[in-house]
Jmol script that loads the backbone (N, CA, C; Angstrom):
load data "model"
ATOM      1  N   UNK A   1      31.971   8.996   0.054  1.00  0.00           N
ATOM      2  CA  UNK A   1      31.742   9.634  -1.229  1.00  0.00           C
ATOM      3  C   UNK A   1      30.243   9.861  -1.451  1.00  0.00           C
ATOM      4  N   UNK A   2      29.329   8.747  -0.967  1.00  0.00           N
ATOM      5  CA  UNK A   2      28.286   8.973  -1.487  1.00  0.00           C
ATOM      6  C   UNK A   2      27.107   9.649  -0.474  1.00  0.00           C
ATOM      7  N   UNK A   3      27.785   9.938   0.789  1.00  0.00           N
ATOM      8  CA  UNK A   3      27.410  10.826   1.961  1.00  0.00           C
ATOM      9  C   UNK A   3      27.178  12.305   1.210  1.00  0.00           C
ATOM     10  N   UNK A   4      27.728  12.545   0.817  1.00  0.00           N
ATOM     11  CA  UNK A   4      27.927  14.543   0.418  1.00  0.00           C
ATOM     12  C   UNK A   4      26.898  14.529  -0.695  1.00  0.00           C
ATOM     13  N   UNK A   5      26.967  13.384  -1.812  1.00  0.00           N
ATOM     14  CA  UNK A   5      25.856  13.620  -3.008  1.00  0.00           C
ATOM     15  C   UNK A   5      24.811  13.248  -2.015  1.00  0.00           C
ATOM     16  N   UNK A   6      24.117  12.402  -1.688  1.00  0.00           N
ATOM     17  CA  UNK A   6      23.033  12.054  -1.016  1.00  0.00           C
ATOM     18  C   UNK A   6      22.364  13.416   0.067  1.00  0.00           C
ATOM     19  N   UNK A   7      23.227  14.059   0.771  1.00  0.00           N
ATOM     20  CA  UNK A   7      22.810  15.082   1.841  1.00  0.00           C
ATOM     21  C   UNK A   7      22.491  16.094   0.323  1.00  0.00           C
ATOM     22  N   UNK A   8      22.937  16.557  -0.232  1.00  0.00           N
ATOM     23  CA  UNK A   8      23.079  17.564  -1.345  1.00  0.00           C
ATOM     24  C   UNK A   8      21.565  17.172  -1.825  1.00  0.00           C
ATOM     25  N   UNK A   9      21.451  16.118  -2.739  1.00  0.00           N
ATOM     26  CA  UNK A   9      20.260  15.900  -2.878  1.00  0.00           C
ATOM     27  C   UNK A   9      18.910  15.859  -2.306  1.00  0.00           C
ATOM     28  N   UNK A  10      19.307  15.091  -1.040  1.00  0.00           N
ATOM     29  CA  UNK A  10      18.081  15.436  -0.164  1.00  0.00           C
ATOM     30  C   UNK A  10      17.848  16.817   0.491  1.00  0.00           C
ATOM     31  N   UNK A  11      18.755  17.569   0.377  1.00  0.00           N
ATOM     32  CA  UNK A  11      18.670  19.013   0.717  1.00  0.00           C
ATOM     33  C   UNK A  11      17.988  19.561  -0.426  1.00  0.00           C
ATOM     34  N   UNK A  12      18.233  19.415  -1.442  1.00  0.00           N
ATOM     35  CA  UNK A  12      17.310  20.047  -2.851  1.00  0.00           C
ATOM     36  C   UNK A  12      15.960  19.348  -2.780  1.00  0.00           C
ATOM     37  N   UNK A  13      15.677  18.235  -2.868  1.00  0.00           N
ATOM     38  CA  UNK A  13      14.551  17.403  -2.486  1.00  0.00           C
ATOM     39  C   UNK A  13      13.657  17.977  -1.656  1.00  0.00           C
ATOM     40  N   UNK A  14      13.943  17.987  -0.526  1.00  0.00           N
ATOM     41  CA  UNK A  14      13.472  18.691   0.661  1.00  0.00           C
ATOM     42  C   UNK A  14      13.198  19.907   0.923  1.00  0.00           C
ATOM     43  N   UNK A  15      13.790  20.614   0.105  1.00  0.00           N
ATOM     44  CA  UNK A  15      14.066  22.236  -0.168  1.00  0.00           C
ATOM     45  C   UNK A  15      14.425  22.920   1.606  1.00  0.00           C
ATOM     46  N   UNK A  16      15.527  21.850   2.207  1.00  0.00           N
ATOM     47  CA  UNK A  16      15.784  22.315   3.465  1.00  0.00           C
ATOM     48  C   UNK A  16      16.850  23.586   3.211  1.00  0.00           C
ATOM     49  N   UNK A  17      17.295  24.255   2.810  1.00  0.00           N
ATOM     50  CA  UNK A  17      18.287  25.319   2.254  1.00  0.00           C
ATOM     51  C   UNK A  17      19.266  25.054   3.683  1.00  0.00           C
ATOM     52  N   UNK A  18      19.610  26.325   3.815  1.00  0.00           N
ATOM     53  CA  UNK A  18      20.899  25.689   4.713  1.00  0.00           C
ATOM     54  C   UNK A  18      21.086  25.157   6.208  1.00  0.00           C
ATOM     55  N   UNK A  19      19.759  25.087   6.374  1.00  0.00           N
ATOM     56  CA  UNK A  19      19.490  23.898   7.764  1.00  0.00           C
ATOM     57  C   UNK A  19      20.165  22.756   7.620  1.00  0.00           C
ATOM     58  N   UNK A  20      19.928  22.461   5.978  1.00  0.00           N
ATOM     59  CA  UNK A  20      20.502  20.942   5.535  1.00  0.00           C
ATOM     60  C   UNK A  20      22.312  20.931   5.877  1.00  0.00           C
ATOM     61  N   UNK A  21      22.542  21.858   5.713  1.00  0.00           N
ATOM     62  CA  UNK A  21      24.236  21.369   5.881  1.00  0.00           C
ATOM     63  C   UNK A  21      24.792  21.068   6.866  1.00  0.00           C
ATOM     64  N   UNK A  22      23.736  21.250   8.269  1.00  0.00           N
ATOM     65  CA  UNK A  22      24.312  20.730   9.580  1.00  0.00           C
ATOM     66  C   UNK A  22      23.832  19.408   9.603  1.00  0.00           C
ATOM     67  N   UNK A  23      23.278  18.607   8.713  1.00  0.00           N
ATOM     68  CA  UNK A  23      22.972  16.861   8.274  1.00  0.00           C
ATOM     69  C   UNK A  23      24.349  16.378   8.344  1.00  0.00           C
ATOM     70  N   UNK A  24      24.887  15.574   9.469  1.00  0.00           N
ATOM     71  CA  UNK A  24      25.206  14.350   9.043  1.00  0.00           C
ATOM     72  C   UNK A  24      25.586  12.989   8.735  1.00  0.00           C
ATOM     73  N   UNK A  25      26.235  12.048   8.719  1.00  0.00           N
ATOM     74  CA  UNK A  25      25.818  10.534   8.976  1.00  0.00           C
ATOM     75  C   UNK A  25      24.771  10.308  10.144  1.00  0.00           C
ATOM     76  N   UNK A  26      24.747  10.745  11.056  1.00  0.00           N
ATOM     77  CA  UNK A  26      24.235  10.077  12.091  1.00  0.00           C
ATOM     78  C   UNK A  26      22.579  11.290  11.991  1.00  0.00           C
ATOM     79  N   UNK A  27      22.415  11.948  11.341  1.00  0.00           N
ATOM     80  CA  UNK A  27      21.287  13.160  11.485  1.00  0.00           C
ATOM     81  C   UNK A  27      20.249  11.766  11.413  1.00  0.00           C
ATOM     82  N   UNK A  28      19.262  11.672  12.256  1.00  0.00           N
ATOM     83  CA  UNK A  28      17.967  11.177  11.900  1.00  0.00           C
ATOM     84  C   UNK A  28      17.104  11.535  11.354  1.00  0.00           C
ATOM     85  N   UNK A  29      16.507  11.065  10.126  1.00  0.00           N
ATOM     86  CA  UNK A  29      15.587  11.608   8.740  1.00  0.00           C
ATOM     87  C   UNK A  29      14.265  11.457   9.254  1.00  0.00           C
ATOM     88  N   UNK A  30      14.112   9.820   9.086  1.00  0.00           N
ATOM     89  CA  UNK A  30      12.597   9.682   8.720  1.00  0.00           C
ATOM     90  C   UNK A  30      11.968   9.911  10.292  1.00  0.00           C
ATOM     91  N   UNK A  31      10.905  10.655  10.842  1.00  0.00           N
ATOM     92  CA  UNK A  31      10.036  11.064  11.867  1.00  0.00           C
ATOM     93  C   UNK A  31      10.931  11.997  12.444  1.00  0.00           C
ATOM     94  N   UNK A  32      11.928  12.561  11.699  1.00  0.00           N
ATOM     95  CA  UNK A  32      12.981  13.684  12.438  1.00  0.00           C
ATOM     96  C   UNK A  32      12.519  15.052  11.581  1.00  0.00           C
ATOM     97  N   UNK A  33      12.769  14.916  10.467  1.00  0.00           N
ATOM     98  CA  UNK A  33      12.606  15.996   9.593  1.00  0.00           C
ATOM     99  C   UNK A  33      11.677  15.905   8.919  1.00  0.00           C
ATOM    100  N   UNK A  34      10.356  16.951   9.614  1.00  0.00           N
ATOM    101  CA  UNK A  34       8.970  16.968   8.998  1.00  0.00           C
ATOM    102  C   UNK A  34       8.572  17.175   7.244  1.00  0.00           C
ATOM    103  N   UNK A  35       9.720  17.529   6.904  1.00  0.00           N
ATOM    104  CA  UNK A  35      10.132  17.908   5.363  1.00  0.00           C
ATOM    105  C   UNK A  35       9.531  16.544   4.488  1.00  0.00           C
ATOM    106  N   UNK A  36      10.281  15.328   5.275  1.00  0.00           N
ATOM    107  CA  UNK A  36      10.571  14.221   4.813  1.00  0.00           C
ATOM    108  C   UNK A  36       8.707  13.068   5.256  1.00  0.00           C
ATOM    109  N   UNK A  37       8.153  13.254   4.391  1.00  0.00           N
ATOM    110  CA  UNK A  37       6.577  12.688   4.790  1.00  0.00           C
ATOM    111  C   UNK A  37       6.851  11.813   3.282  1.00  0.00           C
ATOM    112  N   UNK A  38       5.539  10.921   2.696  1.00  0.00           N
ATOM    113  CA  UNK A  38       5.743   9.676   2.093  1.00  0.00           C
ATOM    114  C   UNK A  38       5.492  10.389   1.089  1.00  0.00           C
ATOM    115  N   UNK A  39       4.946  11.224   0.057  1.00  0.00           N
ATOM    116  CA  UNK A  39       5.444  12.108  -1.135  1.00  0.00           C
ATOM    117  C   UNK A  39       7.054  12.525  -1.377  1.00  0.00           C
ATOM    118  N   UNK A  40       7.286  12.960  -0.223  1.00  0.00           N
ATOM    119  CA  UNK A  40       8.923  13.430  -0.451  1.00  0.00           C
ATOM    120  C   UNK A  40       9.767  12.290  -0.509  1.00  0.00           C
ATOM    121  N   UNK A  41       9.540  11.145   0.128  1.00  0.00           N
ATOM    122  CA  UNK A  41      10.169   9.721  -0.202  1.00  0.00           C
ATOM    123  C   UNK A  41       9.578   9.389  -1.439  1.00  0.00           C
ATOM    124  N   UNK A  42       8.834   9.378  -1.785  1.00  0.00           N
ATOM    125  CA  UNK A  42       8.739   9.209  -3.393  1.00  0.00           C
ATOM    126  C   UNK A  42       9.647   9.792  -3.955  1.00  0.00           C
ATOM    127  N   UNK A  43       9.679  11.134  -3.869  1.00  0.00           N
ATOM    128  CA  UNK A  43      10.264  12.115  -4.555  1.00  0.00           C
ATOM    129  C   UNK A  43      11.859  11.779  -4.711  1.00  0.00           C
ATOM    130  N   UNK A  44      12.175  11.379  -3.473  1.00  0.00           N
ATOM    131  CA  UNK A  44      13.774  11.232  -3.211  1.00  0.00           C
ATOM    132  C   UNK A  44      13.934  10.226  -3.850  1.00  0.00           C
ATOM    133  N   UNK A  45      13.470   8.891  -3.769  1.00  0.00           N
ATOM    134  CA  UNK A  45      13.941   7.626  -4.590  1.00  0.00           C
ATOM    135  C   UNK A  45      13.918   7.789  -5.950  1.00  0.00           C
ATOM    136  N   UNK A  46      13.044   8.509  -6.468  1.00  0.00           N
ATOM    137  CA  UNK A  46      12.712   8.888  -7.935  1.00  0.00           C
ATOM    138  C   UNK A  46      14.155   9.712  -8.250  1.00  0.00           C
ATOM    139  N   UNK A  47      14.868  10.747  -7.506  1.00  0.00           N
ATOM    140  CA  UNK A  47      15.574  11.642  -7.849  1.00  0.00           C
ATOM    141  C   UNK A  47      17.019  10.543  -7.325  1.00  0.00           C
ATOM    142  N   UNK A  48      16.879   9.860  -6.349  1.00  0.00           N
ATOM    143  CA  UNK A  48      17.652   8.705  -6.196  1.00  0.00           C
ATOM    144  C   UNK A  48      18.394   8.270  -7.013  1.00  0.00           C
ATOM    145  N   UNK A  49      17.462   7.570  -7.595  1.00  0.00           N
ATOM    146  CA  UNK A  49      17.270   6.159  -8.987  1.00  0.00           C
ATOM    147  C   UNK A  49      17.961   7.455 -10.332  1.00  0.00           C
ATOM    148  N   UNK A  50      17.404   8.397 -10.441  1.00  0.00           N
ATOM    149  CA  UNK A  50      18.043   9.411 -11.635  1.00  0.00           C
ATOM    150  C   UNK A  50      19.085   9.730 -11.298  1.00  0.00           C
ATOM    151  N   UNK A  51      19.649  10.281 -10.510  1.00  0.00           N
ATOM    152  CA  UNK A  51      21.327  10.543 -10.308  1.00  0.00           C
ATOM    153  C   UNK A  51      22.150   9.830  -9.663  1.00  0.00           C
ATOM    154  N   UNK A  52      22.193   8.730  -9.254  1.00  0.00           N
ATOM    155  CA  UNK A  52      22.714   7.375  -9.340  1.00  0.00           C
ATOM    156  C   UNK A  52      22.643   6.123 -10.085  1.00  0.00           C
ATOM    157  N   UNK A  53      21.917   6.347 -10.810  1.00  0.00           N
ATOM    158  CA  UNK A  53      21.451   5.154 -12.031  1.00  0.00           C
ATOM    159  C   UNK A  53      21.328   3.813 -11.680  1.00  0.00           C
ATOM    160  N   UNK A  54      20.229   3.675 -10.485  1.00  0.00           N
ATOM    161  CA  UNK A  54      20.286   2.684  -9.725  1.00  0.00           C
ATOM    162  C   UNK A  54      18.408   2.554 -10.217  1.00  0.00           C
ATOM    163  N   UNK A  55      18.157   1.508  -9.544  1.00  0.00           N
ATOM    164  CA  UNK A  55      16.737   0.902  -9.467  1.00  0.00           C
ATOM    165  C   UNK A  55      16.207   0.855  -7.980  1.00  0.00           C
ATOM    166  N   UNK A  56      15.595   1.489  -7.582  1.00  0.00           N
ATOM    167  CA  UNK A  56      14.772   0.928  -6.229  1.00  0.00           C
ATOM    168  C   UNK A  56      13.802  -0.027  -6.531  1.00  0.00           C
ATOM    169  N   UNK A  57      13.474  -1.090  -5.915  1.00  0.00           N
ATOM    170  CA  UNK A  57      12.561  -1.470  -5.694  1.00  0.00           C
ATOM    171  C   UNK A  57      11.792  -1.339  -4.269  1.00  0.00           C
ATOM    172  N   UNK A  58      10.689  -1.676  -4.372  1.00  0.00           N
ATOM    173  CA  UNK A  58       9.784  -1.317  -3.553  1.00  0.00           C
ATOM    174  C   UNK A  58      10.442  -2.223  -2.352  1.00  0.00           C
ATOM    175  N   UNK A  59      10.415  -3.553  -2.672  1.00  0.00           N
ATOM    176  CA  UNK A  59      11.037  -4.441  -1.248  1.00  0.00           C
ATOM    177  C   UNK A  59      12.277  -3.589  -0.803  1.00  0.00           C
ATOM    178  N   UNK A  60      13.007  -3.119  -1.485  1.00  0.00           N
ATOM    179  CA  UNK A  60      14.005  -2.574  -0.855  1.00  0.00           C
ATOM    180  C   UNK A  60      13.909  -1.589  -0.114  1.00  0.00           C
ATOM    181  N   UNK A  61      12.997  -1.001   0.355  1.00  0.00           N
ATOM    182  CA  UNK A  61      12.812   0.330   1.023  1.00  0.00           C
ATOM    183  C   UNK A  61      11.919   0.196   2.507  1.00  0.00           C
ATOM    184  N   UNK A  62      12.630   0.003   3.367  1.00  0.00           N
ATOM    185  CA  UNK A  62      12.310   0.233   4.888  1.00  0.00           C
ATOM    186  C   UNK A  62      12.111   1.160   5.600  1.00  0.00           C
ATOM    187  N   UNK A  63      12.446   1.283   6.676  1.00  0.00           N
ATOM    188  CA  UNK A  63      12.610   2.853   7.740  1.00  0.00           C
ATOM    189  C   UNK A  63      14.039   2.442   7.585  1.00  0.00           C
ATOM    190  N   UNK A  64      14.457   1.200   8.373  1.00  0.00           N
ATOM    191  CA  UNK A  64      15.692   1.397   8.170  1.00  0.00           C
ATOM    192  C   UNK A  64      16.614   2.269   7.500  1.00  0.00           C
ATOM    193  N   UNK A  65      16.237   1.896   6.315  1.00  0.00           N
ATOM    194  CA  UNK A  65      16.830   2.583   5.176  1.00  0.00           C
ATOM    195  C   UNK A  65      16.879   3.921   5.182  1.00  0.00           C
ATOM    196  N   UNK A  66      15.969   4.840   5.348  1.00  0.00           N
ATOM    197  CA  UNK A  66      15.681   6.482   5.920  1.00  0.00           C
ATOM    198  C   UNK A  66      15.923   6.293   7.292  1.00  0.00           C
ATOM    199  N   UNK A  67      16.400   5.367   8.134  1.00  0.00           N
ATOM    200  CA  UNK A  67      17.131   5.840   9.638  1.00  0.00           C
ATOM    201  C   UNK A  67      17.580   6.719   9.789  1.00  0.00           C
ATOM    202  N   UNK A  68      18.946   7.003   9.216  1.00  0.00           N
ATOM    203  CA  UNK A  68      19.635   8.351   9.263  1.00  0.00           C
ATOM    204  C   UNK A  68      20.382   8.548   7.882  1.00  0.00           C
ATOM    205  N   UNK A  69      21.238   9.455   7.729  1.00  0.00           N
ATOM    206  CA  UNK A  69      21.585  10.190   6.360  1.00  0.00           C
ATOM    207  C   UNK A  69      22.908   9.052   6.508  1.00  0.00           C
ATOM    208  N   UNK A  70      23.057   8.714   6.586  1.00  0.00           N
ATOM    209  CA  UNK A  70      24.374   7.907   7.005  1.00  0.00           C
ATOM    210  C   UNK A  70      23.870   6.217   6.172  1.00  0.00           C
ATOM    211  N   UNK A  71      22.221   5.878   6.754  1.00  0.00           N
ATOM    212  CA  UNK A  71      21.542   4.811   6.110  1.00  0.00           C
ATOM    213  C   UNK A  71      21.999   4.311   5.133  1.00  0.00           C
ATOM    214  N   UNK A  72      20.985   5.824   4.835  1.00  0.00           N
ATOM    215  CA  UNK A  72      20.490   5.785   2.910  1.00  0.00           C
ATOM    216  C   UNK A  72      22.155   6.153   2.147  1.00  0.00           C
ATOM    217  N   UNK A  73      23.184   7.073   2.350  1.00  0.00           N
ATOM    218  CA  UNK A  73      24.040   6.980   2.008  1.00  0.00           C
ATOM    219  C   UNK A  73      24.398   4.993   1.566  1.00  0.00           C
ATOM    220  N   UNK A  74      24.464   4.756   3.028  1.00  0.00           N
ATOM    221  CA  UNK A  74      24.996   2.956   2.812  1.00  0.00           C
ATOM    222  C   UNK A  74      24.546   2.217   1.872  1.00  0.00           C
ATOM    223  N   UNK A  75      22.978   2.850   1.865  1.00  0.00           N
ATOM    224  CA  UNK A  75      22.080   1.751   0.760  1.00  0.00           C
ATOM    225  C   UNK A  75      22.190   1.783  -0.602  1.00  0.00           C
ATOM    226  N   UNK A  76      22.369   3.611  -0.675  1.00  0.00           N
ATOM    227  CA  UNK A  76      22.761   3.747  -2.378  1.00  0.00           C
ATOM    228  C   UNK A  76      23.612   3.374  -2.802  1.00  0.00           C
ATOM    229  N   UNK A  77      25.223   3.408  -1.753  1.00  0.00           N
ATOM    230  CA  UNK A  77      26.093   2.835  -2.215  1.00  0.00           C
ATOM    231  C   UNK A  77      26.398   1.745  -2.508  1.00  0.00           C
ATOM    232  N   UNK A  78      25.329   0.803  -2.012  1.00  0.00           N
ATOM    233  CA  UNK A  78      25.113  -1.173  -1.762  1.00  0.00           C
ATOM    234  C   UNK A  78      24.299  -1.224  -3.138  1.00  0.00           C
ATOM    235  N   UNK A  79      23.984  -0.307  -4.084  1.00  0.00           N
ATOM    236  CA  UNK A  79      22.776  -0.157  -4.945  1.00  0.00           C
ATOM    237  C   UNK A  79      23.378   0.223  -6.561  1.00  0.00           C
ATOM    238  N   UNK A  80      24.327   1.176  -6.060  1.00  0.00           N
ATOM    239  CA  UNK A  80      25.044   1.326  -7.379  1.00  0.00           C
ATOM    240  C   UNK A  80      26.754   0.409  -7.441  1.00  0.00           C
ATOM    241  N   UNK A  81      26.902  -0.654  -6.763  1.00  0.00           N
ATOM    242  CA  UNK A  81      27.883  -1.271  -6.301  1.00  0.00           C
ATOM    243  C   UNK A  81      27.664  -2.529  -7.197  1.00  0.00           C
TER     244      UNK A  81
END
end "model"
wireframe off; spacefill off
backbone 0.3
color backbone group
């Protein structure tokens, strides 16, 4: 469920238009998609945290976590859970 909002978002985020829809679980983000640099991770957790009504904290945020779209899917869902 939370695979399709998450790609959706980071596709608007990113402003990848329809490159983004061939993203998925397994697509590698962070050092994959030049889109994705440490402003646009700002950007995403900020837009994150607003349409999931979740909290990031800073400890919570790894590479791990931006591994792949599949990750961060897992994490938001471990986040708004």
């Amino acid at each position: 469920m939370y695979l399709d909002q998450v790609k959706t978002l980071l596709i608007d985020v990113l402003a990848l238009g329809p490159s983004g829809q061939a993203l998925d679980a397994d697509s590698p983000l962070l050092g994959s998609l030049p889109e994705l640099d440490s402003m646009a991770v700002v950007t995403l957790i900020g837009a994150l945290e607003e349409q999931f009504g979740i909290m990031i904290d800073d400890d919570d945020i790894s590479a791990s976590t931006f591994s792949t779209l599949g990750s961060l899917a897992d994490f938001v869902a471990a986040k708004a859970a």
